[in-house]
N, C-alpha and C positions, 0 to 999 in steps of 0.2 A: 504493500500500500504506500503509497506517495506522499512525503512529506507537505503539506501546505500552510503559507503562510496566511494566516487573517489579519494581520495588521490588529491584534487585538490591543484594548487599552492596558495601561500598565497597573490598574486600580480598581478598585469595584467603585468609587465616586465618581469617575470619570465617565468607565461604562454607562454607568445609569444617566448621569448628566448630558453627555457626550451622545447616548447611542449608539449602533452597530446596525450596520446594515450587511447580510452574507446570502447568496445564491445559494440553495443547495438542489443537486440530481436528485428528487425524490426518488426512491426503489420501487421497484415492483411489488405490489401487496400490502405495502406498508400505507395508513394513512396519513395525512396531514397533522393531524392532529398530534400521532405518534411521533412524527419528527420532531416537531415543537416541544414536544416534554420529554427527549431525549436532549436536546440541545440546551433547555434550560437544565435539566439537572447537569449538566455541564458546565458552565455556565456558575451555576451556584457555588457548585465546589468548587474552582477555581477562585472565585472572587469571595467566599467565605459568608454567600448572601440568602437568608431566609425567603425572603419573596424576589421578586424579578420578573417586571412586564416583560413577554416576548408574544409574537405572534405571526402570523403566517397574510401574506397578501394575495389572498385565494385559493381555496380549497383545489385540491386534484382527488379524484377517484385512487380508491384502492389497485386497480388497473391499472391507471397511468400513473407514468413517469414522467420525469422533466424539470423545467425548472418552477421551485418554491422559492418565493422570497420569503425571508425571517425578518423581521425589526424587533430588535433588540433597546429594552431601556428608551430616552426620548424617544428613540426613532418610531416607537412605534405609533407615534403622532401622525407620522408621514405613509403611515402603512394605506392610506385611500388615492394617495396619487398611482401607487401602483393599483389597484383593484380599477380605478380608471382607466390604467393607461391598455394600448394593443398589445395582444398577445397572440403568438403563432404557437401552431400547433401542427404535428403529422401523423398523420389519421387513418389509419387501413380499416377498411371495410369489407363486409365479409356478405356478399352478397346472394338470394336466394333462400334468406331464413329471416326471421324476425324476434323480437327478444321484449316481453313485457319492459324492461330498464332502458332497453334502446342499446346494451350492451352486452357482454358475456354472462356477465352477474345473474342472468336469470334464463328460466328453458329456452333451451332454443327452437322453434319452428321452423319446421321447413314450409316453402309454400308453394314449393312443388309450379312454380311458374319459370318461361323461358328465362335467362339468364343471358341480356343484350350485350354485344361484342363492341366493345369501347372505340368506337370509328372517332374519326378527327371531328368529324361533322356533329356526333352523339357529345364526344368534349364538348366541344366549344358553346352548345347548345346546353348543355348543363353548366358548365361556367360564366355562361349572360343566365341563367336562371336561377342561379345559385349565388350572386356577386350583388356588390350593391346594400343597400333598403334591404331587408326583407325580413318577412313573420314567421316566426317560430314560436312552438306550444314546447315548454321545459317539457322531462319527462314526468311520468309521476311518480319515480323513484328519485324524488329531485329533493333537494335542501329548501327547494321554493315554498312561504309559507303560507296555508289557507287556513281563514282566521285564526290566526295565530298559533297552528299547528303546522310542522314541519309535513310536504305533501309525502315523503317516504311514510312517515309513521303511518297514516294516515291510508297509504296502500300497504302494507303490510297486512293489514288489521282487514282487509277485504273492504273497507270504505269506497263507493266512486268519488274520485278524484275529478273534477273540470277545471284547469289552472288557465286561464286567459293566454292568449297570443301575446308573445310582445316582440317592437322592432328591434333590433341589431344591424350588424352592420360589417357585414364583406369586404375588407378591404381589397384582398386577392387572395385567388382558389389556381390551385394547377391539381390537376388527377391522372394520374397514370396506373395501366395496369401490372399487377406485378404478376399473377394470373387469370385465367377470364372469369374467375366467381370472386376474386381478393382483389382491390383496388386501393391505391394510397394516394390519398389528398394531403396537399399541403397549403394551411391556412391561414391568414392575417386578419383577426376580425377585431371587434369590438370590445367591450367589457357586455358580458353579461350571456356573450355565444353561450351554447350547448351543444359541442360538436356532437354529441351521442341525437340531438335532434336532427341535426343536420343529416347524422346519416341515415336515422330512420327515415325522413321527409325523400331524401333522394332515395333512397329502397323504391319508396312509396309512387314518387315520379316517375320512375323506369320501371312501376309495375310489376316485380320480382319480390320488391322485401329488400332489406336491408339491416344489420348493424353493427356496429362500433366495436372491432375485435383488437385493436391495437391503439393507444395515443400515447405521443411523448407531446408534452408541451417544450418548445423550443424556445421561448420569449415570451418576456413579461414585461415591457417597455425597453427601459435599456439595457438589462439585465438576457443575455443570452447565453443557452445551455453550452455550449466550448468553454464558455468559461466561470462553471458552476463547478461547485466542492463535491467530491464525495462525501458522503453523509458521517461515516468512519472516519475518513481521514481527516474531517471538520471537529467533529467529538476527541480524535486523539492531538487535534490540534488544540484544541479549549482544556481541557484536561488529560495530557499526557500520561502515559505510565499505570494507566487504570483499565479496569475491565471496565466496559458498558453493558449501561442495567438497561434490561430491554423492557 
């Protein structure tokens, strides 16, 4: 594992006054959430600190990987300019099945309809359809909340779920195939996408089904994955010499 420097402060006053701001490659499987209470107990023991704001500027799925941003101490005042800012994402879709979550996370369906061979003509007509303005419904295994319940809880529990459309915003889409049922999109959108809709909705448009079997988030405004931490080598960076508590 690779040494890395975080330019960390020399103090725990500092930190906390000062702030920190670190990328990290979130893993496979791992939540958001878990990164964050890994790095703060890091974080604590090193600086010899009972409490300590940290937090995270937008959730990723247990599936996806990529870049998290952490704000640490003041910084995490600043943690909404990121949840504002654009963020890219690369996207493999898995085409010919459909999935209550919009993702792997739940049965998969097959739908048993043709499966359309990705012509230049078929691109370019899904990327004016898909680019731009445009509506999308979260899923209903989403964090989106209906009156004041989380809509996942809420489909868990066998509830219908109707969560309102709302705009976003495509800044640029490229889709290539990487086989003729598995395709990877590569995305610049807005704050607030839903790539897992994104892929359901193009399933849905090309008539087959579709969804969401691979995403790495690549970008979170200025913050890009080449030069994000490993999650380990950030933890043996913050407190060296120690096992980490999972």
């Amino acid at each position: 594992m690779a040494t890395v420097d975080l330019n960390l402060p020399a103090d725990a006053e500092t930190l906390v006054q000062q702030g920190l701001t670190l990328a990290i490659d979130k893993p496979l499987g791992m939540t958001s959430f878990h990164v964050v209470r890994r790095m703060r107990g890091a974080f604590q023991r090193r600086y010899n600190l009972k409490k300590l704001k940290i937090g995270h500027a937008g959730t990723l799925d247990p599936l996806a990987t990529g870049v998290l941003v952490l704000c640490v101490g003041r910084a995490t005042k600043g943690i909404q300019q990121y949840v504002d800012s654009e963020k890219g994402y690369q996207a493999v879709l898995t085409l010919g099945a459909i999935t209550a979550s919009y993702d792997a996370e739940s049965d998969i369906e097959p739908t048993g309809s043709a499966i359309p061979e990705l012509t230049d003509e078929l691109r370019l007509a899904l990327i004016e359809q898909f680019s731009g303005l445009i509506s999308q419904k979260p899923p209903i295994f989403s964090a989106v909340k209906i009156e004041g319940k989380r809509a996942y809880h809420l489909a868990r529990k066998g509830v219908a779920v109707d969560i309102k459309a709302r705009e976003v915003v495509i800044h640029a889409l490229s889709i290539q195939a990487i086989q003729p049922d598995v395709w990877q999109l590569d995305i610049l959108c807005s704050k607030g996408t839903y790539i897992r809709s994104l892929a359901h909705d193009m399933g849905q448009s090309l008539g087959c089904g579709a969804y969401l079997s691979g995403l790495v988030r690549t970008q979170v405004g200025s913050h890009h994955l080449h030069a994000c931490h490993d999650l380990d080598a950030a933890w043996e960076a913050v407190h060296p010499g120690h096992i980490s508590e999972e």
